[in-house]
N, C-alpha and C positions, 0 to 999 in steps of 0.2 A: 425360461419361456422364450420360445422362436417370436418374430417378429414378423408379421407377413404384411402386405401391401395390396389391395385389391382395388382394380380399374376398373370401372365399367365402362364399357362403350356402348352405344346403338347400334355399331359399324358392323354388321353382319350379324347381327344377336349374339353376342359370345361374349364371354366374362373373363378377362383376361387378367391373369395374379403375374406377379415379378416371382422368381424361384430365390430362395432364401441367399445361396450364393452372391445373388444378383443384389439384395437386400442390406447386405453386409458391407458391400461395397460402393453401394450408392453414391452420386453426384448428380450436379445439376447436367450435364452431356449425355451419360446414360439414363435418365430419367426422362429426357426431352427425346431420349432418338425410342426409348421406347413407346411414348405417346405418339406421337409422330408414325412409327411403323405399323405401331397395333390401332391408329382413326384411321387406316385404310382398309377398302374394301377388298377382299382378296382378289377381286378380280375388280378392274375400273372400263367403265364403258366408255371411249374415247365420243369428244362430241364438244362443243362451242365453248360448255360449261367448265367442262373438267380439262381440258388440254393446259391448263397454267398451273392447276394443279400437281400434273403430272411432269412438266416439265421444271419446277419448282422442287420436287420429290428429295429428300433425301438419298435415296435408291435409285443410284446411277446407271443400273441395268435395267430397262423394258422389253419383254419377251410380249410382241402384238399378234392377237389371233387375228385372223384378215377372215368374214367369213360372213355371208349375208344372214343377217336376221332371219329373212322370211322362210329361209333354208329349213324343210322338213324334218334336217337333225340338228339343226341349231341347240335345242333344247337339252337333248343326252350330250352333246359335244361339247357344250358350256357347264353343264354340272363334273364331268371327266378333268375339266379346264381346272374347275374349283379345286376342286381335289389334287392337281400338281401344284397349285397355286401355295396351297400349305405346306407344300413341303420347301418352299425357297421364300418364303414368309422373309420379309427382313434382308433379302438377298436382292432378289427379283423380282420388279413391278410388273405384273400381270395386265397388260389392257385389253379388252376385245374391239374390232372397229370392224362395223356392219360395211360389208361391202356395197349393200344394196343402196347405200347414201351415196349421192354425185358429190358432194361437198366432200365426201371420206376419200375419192378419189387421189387427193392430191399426197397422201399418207402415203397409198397406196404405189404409186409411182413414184415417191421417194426413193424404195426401197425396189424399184426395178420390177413390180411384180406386174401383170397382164393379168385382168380377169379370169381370162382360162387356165391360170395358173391357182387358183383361188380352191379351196382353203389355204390358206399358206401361217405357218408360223415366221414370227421378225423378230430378231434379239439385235439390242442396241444398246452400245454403251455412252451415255453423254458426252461422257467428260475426254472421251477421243474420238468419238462420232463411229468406232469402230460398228460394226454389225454384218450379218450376214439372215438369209432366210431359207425355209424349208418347204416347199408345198408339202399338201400332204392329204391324204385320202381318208385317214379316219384322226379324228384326236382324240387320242389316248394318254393317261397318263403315265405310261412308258416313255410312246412317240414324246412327248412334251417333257417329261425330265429328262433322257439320251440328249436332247438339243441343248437343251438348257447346261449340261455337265459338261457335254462337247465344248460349249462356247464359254464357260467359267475356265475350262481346262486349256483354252489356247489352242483346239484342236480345229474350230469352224472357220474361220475369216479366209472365205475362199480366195485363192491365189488372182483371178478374176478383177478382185476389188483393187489390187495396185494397179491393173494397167486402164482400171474405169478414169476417166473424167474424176477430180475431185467433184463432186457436189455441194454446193454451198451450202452451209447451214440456215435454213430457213423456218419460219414459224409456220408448223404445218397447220 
């Protein structure tokens, strides 16, 4: 008789099982990094509440959508988001940050971007502050996993970013 394990979360409606593999070899580090990965929301809406959260994350990479709310395709462009979101589940923290927020501003200028630059996607890695960004005219979840592979793969960190000013590490 197989032995199975089943999680329920609220976090997105989904019912998430451990694979028997996973079951087998069990401990307390892989049992915590799976709760931990699967009570996030595949996509996290950046904002007062959740930024400690996210900074806190286990998940040293955030790929940030930059992209106002009130945007007439906001709504197809965030469901598209979703859907790359799952495929780097466990990899890549997903955040979106409504441009249309004056407070979000200061995210936004971390990472060098101008309004008129906007949509843009932002990949960041904590734990060396590396990152680099993309505008971009439709999101897609091509457009948003090519970035995401590029920048796992050591292919993005534009050459730009060593002759930038370091930027101090600040609580956005």
């Amino acid at each position: 008789m197989k032995g199975t394990c089943q999680l329920a979360i609220q976090v997105d409606n989904e019912q998430l099982n451990l694979d028997d593999e996973d079951i087998e070899n069990i401990d307390v580090t892989k049992l915590s990094r799976f709760v931990e990965i699967n009570s996030l929301h595949l996509v996290t809406e950046y904002n007062s509440v959740t930024v400690i959260g996210l900074f806190n994350s286990m998940i040293q990479i955030h790929l940030l959508l930059m992209m106002n709310k009130a945007s007439p395709e906001y709504e197809e462009n965030i469901h598209r988001y979703q859907k790359a979101a799952k495929l780097f589940q466990g990899k890549i923290l997903f955040v979106v940050v409504d441009s249309g927020m004056k407070e979000n501003g200061k995210v936004i200028s971390f990472f060098k971007l101008k309004e008129s630059q906007l949509p843009a996607l932002a990949i960041y890695r904590t734990l060396d502050d590396e990152w680099d960004t993309r505008p971009i005219v439709e999101v897609s979840v091509e457009n948003v996993q090519s970035f995401c592979d590029e920048f796992l793969e050591g292919k993005l960190l534009r050459e730009n970013h060593e002759s930038e000013e370091k930027t101090p590490k600040v609580e956005l």
